[in-house]
mmCIF file of the N, C-alpha and C atoms, coordinates in Angstrom:
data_MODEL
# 
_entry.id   MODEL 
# 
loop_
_atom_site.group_PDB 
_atom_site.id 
_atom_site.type_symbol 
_atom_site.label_atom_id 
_atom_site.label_alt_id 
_atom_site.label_comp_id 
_atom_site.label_asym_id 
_atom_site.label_entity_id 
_atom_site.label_seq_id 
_atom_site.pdbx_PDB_ins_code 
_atom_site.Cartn_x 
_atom_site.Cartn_y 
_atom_site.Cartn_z 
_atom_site.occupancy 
_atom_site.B_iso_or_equiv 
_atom_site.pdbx_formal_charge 
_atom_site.auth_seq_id 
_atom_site.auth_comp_id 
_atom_site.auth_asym_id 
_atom_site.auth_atom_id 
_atom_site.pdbx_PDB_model_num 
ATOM 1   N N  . UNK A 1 1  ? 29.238  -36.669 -6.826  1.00 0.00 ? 1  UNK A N  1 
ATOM 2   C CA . UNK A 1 1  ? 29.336  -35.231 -6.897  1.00 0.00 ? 1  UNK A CA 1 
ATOM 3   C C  . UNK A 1 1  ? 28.328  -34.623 -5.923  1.00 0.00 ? 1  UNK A C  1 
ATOM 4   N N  . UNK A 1 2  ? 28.975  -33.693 -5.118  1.00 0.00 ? 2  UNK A N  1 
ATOM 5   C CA . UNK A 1 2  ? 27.682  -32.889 -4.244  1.00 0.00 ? 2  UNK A CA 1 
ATOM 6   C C  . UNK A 1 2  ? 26.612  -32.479 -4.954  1.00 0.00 ? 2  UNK A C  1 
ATOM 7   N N  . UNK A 1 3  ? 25.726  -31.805 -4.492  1.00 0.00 ? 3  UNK A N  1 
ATOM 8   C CA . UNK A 1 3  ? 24.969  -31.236 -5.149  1.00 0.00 ? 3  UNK A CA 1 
ATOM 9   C C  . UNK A 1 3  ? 24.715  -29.546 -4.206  1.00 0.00 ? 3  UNK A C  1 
ATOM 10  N N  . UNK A 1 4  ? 24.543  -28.019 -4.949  1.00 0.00 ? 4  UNK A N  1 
ATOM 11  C CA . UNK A 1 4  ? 24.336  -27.249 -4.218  1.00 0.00 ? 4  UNK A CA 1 
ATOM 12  C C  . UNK A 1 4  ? 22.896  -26.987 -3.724  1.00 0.00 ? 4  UNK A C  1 
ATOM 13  N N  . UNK A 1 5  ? 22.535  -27.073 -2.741  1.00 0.00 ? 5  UNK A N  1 
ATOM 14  C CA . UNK A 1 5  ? 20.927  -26.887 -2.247  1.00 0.00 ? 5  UNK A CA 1 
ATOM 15  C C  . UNK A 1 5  ? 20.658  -25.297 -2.285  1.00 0.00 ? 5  UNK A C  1 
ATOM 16  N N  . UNK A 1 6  ? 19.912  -24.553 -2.719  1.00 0.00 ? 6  UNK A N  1 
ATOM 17  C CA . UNK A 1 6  ? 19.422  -22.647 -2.606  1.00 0.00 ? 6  UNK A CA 1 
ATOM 18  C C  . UNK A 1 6  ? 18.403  -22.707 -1.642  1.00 0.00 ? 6  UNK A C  1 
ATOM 19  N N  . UNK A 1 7  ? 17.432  -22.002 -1.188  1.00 0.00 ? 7  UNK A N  1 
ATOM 20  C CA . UNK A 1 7  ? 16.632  -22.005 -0.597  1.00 0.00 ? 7  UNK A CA 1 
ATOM 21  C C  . UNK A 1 7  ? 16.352  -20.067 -1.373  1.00 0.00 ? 7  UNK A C  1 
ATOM 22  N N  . UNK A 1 8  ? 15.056  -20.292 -1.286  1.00 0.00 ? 8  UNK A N  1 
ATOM 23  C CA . UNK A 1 8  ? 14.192  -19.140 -1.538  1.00 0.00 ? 8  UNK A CA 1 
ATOM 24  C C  . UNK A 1 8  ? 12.977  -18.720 -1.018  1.00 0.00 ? 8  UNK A C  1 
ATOM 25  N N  . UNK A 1 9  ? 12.368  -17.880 -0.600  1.00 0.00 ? 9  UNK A N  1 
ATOM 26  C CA . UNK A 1 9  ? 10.925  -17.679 -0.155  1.00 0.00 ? 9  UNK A CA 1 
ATOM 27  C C  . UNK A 1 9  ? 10.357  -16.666 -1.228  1.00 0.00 ? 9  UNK A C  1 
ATOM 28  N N  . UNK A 1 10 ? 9.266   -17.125 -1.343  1.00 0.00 ? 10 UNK A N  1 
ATOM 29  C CA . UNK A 1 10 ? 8.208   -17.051 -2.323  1.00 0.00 ? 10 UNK A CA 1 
ATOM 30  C C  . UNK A 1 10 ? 6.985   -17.106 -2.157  1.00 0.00 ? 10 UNK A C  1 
ATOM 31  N N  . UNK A 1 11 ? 6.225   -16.117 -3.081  1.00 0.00 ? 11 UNK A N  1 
ATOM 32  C CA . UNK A 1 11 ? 4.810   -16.384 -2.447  1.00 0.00 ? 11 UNK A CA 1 
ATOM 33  C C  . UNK A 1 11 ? 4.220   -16.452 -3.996  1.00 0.00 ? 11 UNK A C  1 
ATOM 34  N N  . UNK A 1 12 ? 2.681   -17.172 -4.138  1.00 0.00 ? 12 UNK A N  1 
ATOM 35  C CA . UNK A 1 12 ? 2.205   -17.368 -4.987  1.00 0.00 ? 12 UNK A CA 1 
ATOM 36  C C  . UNK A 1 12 ? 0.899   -16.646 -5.725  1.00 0.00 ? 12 UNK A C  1 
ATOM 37  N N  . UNK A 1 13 ? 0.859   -16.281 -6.998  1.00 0.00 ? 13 UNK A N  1 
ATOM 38  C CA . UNK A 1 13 ? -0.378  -15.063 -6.753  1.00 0.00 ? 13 UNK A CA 1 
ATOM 39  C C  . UNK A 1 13 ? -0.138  -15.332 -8.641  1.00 0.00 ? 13 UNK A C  1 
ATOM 40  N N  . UNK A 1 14 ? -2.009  -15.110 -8.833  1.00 0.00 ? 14 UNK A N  1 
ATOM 41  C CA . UNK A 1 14 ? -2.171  -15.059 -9.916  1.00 0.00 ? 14 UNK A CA 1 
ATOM 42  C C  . UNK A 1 14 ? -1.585  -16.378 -11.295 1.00 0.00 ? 14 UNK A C  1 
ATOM 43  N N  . UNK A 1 15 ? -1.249  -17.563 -10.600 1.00 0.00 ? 15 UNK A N  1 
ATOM 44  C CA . UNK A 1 15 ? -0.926  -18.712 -11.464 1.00 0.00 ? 15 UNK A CA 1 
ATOM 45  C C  . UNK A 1 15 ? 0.710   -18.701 -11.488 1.00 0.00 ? 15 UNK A C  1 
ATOM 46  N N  . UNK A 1 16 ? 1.504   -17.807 -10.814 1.00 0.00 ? 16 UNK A N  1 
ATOM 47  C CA . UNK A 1 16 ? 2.637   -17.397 -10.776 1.00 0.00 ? 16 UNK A CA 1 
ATOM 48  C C  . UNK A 1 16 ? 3.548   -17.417 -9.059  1.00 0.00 ? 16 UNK A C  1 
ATOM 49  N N  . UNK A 1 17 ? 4.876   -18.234 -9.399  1.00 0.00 ? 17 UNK A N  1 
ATOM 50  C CA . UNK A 1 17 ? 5.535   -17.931 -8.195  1.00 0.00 ? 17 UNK A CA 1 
ATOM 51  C C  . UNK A 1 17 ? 6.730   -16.610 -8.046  1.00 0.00 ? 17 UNK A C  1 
ATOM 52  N N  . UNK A 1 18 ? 6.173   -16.041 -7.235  1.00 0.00 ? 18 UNK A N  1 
ATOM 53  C CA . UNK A 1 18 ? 7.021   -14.523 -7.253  1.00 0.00 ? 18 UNK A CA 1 
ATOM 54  C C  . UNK A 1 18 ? 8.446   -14.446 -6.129  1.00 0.00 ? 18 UNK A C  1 
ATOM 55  N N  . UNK A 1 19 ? 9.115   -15.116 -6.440  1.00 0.00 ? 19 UNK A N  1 
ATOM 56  C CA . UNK A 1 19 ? 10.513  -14.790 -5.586  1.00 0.00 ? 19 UNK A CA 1 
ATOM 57  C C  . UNK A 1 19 ? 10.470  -13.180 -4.689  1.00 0.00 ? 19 UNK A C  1 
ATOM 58  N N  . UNK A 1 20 ? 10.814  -13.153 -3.410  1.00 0.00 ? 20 UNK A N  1 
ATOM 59  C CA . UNK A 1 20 ? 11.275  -12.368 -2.275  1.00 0.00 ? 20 UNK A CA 1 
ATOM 60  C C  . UNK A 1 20 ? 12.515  -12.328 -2.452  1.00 0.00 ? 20 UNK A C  1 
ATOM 61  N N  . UNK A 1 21 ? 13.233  -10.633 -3.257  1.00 0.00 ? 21 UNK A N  1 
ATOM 62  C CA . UNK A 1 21 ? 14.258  -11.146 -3.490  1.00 0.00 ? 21 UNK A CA 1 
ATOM 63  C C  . UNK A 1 21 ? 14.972  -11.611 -4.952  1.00 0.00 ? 21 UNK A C  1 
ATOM 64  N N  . UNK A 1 22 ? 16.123  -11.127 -4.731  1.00 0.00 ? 22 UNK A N  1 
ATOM 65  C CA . UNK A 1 22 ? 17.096  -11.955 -6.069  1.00 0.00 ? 22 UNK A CA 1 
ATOM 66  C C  . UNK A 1 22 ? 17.470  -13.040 -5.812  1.00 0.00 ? 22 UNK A C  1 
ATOM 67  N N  . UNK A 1 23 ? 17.182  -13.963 -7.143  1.00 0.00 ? 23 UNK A N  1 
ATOM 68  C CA . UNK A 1 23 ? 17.280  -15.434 -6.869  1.00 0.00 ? 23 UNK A CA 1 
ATOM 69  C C  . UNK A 1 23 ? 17.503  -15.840 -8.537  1.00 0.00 ? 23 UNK A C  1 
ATOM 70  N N  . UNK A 1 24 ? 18.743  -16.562 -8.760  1.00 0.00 ? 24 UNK A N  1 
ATOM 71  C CA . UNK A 1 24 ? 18.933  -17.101 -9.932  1.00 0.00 ? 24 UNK A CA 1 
ATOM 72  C C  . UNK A 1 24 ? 19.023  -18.785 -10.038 1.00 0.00 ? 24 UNK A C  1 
ATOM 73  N N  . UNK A 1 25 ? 17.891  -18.956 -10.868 1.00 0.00 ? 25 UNK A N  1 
ATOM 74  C CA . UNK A 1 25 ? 18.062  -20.353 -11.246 1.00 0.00 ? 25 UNK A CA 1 
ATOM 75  C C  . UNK A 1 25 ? 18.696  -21.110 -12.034 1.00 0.00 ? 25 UNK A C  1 
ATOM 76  N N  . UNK A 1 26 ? 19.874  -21.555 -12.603 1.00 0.00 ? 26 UNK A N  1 
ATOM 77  C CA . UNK A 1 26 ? 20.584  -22.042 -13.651 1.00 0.00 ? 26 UNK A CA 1 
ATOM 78  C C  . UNK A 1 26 ? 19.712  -22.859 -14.082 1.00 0.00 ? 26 UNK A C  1 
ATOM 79  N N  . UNK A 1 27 ? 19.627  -22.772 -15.544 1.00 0.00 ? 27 UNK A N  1 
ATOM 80  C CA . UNK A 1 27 ? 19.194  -23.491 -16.182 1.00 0.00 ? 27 UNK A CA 1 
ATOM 81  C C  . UNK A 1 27 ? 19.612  -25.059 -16.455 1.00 0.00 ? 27 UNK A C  1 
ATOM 82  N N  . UNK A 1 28 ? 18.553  -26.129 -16.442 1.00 0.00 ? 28 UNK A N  1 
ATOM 83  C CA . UNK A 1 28 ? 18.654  -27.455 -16.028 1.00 0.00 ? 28 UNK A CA 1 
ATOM 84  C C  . UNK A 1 28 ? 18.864  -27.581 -14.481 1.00 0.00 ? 28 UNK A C  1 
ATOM 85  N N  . UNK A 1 29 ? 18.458  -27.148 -13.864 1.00 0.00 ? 29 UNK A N  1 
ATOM 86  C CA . UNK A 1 29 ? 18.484  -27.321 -12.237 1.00 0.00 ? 29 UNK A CA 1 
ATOM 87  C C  . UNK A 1 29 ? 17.365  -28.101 -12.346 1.00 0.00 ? 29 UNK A C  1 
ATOM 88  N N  . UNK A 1 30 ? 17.565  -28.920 -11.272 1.00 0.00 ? 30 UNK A N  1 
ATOM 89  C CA . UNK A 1 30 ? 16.299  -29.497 -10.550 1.00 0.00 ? 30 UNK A CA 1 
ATOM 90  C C  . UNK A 1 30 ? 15.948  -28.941 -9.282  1.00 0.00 ? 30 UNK A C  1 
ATOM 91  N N  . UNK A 1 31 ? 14.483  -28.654 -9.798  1.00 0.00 ? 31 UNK A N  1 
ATOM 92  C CA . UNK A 1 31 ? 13.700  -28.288 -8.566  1.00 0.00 ? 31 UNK A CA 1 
ATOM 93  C C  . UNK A 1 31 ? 13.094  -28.866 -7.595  1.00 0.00 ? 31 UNK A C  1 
ATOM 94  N N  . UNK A 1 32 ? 12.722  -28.653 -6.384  1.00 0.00 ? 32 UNK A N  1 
ATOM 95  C CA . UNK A 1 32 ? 12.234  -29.120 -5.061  1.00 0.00 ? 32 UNK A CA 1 
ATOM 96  C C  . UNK A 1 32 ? 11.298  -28.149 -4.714  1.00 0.00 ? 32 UNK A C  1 
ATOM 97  N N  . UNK A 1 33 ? 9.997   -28.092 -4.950  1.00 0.00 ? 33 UNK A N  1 
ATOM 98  C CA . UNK A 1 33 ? 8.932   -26.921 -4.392  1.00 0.00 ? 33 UNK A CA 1 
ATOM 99  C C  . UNK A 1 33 ? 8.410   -27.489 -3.220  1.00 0.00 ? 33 UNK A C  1 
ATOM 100 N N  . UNK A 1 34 ? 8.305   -26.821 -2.178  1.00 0.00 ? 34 UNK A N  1 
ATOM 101 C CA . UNK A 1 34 ? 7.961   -26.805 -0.851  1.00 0.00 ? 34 UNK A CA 1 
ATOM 102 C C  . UNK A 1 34 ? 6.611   -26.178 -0.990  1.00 0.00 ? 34 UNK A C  1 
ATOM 103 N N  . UNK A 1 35 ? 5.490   -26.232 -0.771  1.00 0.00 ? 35 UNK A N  1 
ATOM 104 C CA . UNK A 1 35 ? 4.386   -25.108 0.241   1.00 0.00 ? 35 UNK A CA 1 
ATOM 105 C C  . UNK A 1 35 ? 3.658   -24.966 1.177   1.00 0.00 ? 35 UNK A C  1 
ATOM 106 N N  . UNK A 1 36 ? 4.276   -24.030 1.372   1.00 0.00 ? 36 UNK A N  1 
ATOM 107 C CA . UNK A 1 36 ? 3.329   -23.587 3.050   1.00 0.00 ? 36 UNK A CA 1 
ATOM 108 C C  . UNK A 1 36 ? 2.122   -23.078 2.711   1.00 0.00 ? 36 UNK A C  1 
ATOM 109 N N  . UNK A 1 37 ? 0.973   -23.715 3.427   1.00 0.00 ? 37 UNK A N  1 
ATOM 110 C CA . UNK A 1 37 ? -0.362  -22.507 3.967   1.00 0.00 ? 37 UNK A CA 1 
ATOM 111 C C  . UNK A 1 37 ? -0.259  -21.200 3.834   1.00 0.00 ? 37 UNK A C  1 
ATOM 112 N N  . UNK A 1 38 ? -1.053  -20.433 3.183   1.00 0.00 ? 38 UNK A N  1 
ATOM 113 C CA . UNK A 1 38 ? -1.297  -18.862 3.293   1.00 0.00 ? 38 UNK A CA 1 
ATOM 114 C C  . UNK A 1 38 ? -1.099  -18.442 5.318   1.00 0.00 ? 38 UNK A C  1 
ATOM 115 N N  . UNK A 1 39 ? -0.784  -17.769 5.629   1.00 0.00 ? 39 UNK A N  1 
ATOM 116 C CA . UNK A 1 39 ? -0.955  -16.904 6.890   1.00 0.00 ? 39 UNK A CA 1 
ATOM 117 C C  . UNK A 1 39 ? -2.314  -16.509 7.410   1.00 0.00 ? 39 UNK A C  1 
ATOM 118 N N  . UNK A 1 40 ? -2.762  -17.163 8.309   1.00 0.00 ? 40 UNK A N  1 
ATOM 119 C CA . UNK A 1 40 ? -4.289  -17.003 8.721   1.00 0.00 ? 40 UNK A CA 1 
ATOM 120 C C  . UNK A 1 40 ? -4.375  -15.789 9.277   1.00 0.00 ? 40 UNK A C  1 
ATOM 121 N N  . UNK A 1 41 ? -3.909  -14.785 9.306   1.00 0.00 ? 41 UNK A N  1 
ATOM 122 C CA . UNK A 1 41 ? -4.188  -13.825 10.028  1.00 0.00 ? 41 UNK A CA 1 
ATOM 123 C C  . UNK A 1 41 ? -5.838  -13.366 9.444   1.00 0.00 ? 41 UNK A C  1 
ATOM 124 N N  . UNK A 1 42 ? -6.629  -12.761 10.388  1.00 0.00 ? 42 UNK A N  1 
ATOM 125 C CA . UNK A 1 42 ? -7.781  -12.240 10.212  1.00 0.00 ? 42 UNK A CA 1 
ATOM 126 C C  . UNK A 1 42 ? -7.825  -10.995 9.349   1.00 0.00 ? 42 UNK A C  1 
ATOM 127 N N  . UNK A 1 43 ? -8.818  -10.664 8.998   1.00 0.00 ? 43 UNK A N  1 
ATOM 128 C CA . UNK A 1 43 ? -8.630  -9.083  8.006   1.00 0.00 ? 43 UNK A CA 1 
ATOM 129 C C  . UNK A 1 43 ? -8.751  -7.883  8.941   1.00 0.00 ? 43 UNK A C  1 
ATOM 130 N N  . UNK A 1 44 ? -9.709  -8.166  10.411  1.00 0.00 ? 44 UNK A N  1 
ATOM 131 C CA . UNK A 1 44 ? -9.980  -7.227  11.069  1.00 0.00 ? 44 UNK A CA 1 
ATOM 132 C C  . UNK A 1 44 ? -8.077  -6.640  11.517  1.00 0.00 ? 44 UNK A C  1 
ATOM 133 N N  . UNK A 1 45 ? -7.111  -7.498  11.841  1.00 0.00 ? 45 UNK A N  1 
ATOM 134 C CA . UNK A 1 45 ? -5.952  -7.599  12.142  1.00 0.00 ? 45 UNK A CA 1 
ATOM 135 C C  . UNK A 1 45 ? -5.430  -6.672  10.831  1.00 0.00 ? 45 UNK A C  1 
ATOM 136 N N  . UNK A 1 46 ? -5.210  -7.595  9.517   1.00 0.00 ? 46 UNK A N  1 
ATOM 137 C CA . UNK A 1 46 ? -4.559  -7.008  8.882   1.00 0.00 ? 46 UNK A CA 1 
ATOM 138 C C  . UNK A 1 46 ? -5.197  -5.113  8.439   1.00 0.00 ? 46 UNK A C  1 
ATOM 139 N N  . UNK A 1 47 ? -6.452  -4.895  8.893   1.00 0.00 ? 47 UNK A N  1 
ATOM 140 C CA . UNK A 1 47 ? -6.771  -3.449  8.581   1.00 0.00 ? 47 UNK A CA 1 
ATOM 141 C C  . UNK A 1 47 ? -6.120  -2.916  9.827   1.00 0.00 ? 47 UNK A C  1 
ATOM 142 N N  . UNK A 1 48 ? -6.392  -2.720  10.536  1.00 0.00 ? 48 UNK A N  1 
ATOM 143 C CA . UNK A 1 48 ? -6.260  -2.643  11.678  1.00 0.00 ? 48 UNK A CA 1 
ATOM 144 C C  . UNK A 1 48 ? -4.692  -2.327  11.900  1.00 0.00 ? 48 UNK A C  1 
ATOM 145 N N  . UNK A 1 49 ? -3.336  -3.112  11.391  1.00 0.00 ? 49 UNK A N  1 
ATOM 146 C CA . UNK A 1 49 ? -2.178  -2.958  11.110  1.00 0.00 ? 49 UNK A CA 1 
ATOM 147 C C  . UNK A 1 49 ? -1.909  -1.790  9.968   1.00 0.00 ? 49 UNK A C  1 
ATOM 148 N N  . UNK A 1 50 ? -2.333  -1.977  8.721   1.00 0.00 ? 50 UNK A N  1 
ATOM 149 C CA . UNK A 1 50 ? -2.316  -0.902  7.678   1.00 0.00 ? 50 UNK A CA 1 
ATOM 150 C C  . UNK A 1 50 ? -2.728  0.536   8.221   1.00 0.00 ? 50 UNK A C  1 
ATOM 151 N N  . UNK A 1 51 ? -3.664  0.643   9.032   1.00 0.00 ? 51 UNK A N  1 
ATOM 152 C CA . UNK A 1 51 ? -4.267  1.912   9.700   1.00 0.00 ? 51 UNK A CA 1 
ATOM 153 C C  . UNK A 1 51 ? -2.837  2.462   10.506  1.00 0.00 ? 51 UNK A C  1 
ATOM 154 N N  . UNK A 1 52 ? -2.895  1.586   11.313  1.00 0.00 ? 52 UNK A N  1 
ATOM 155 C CA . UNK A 1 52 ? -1.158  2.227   12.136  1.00 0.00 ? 52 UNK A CA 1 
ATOM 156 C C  . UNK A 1 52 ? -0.507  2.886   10.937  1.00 0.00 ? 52 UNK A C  1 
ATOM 157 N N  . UNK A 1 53 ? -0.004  1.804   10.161  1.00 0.00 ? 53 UNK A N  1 
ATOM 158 C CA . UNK A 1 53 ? 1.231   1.940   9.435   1.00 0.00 ? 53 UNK A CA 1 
ATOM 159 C C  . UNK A 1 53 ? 1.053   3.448   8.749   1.00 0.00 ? 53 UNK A C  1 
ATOM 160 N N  . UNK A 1 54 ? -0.398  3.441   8.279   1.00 0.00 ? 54 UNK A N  1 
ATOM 161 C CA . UNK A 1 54 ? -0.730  4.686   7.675   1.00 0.00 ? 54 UNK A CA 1 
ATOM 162 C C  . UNK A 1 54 ? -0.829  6.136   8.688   1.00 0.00 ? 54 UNK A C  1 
ATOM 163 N N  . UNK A 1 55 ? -1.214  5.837   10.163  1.00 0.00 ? 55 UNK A N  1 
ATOM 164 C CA . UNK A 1 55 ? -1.135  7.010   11.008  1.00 0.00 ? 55 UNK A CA 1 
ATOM 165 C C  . UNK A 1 55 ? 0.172   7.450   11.253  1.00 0.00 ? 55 UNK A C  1 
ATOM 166 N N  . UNK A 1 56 ? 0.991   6.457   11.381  1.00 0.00 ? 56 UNK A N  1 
ATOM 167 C CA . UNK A 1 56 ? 2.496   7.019   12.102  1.00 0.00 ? 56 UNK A CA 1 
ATOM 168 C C  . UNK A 1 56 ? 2.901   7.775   10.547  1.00 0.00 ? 56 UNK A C  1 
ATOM 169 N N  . UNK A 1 57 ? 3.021   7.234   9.461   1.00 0.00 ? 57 UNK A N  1 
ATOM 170 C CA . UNK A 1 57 ? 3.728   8.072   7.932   1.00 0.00 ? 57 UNK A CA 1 
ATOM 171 C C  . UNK A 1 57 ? 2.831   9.362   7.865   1.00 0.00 ? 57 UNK A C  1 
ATOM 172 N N  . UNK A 1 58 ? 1.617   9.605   8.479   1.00 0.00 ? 58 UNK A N  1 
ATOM 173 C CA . UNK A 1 58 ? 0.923   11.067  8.646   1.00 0.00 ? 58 UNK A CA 1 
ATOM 174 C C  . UNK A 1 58 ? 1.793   11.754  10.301  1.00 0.00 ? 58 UNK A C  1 
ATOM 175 N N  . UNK A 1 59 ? 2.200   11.231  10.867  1.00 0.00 ? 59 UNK A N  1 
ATOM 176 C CA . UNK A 1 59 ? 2.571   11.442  11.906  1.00 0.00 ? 59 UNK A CA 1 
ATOM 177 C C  . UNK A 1 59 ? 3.990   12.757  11.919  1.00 0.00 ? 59 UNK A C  1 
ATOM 178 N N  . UNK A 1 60 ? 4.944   11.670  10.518  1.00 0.00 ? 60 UNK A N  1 
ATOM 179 C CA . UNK A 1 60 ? 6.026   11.576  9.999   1.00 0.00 ? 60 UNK A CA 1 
ATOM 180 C C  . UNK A 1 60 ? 6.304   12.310  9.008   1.00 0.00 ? 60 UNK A C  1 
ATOM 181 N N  . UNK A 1 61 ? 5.110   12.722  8.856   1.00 0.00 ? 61 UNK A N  1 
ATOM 182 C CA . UNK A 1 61 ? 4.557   14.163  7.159   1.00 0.00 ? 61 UNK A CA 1 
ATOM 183 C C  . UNK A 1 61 ? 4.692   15.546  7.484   1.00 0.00 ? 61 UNK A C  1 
ATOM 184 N N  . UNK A 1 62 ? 5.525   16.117  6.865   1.00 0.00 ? 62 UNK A N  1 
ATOM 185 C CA . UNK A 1 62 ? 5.903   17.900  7.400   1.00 0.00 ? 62 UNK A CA 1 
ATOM 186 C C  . UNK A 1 62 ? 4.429   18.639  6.577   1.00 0.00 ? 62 UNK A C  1 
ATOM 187 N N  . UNK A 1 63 ? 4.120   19.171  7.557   1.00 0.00 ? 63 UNK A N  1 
ATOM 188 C CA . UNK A 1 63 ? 2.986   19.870  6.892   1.00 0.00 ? 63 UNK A CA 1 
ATOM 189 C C  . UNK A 1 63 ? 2.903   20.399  5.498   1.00 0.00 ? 63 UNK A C  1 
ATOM 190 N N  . UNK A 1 64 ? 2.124   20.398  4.621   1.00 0.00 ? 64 UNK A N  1 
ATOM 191 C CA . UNK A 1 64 ? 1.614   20.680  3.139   1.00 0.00 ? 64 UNK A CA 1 
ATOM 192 C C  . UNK A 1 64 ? 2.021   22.411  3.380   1.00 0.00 ? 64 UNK A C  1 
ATOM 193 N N  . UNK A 1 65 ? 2.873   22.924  2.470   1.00 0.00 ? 65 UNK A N  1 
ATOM 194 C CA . UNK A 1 65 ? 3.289   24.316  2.407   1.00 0.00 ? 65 UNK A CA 1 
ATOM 195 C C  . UNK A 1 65 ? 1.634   25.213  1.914   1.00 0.00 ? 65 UNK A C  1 
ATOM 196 N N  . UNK A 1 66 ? 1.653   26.549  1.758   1.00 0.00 ? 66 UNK A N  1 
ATOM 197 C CA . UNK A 1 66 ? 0.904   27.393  1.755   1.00 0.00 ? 66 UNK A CA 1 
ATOM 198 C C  . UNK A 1 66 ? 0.724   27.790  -0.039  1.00 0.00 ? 66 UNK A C  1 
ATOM 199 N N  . UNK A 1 67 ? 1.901   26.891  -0.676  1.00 0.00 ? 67 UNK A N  1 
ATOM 200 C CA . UNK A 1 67 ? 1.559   26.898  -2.124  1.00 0.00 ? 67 UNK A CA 1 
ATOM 201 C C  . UNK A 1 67 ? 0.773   26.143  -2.501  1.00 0.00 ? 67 UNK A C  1 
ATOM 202 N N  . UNK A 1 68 ? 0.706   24.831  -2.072  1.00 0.00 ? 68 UNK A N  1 
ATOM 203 C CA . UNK A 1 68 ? 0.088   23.472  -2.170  1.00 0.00 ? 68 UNK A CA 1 
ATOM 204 C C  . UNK A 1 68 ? -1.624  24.278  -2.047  1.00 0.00 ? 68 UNK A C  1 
ATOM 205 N N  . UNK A 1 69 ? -1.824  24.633  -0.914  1.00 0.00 ? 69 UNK A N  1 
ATOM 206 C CA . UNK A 1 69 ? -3.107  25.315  -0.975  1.00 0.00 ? 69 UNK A CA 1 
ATOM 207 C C  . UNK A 1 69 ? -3.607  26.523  -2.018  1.00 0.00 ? 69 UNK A C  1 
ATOM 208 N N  . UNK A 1 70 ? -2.887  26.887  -2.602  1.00 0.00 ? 70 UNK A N  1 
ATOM 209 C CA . UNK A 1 70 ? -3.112  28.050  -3.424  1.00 0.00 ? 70 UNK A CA 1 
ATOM 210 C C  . UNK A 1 70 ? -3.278  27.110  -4.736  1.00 0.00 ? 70 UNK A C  1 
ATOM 211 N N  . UNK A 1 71 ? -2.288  26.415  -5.201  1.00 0.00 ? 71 UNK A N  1 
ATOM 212 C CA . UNK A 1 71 ? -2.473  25.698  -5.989  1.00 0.00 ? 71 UNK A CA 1 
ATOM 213 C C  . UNK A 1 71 ? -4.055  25.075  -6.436  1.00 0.00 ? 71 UNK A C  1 
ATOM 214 N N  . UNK A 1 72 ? -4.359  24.321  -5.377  1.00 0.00 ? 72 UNK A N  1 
ATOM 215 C CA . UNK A 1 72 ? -5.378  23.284  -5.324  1.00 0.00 ? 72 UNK A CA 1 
ATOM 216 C C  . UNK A 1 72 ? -6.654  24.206  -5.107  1.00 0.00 ? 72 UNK A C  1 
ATOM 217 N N  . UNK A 1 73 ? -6.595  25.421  -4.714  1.00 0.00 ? 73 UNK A N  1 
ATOM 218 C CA . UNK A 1 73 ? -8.045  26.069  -5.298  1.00 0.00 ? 73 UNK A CA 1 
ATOM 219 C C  . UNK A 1 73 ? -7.970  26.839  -6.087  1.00 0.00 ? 73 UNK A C  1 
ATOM 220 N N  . UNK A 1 74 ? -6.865  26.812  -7.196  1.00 0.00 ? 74 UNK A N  1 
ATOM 221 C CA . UNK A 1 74 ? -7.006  27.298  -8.524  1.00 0.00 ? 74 UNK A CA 1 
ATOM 222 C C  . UNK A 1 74 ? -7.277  26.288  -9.584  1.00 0.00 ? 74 UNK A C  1 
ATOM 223 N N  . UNK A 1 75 ? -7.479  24.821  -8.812  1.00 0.00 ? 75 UNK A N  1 
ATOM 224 C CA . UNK A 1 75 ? -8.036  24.261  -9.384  1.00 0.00 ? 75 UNK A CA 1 
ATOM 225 C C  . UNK A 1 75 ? -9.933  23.887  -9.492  1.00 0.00 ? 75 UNK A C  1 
ATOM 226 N N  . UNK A 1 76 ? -10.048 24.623  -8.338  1.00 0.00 ? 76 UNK A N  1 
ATOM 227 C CA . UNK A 1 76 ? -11.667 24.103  -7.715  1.00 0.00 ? 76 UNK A CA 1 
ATOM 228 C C  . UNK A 1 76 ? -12.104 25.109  -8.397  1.00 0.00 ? 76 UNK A C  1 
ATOM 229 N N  . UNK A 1 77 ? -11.957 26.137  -9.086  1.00 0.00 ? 77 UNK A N  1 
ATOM 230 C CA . UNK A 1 77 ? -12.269 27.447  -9.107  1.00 0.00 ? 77 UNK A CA 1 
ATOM 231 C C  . UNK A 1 77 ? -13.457 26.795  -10.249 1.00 0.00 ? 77 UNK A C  1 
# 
């Protein structure tokens, strides 16, 4: 009898593997766990990326209306 092979990517965090994705396992399957190395990227890199990501969505932001301000110093008051 064949057998069907799945493939999934997954990452691991907190004692737990977290599927990318919908992924159903039938019960009594046999498993095959693969793992890869974490991604060496540096942190200076990964801030450095988040900063973009965060300038262009300010970039991409319609200015805060003139209620928003009225609002927020009827709160400072």
């Amino acid at each position: 009898m064949m057998k069907l092979i799945q493939a999934c990517r997954a990452y691991y965090e907190n004692g737990h593997i977290i599927p990318l994705g919908d992924f159903v396992i039938r019960e009594g399957s046999e498993i095959i766990l693969t793992v890869l190395e974490p991604k060496t990227e540096n942190r200076a890199k990964r801030q450095r990326e988040a900063f973009m990501r965060f300038m262009t969505a300010m970039e991409n932001t319609p200015p805060l209306t003139d209620e928003f301000d009225e609002i927020i110093s009827r709160r400072t008051d």
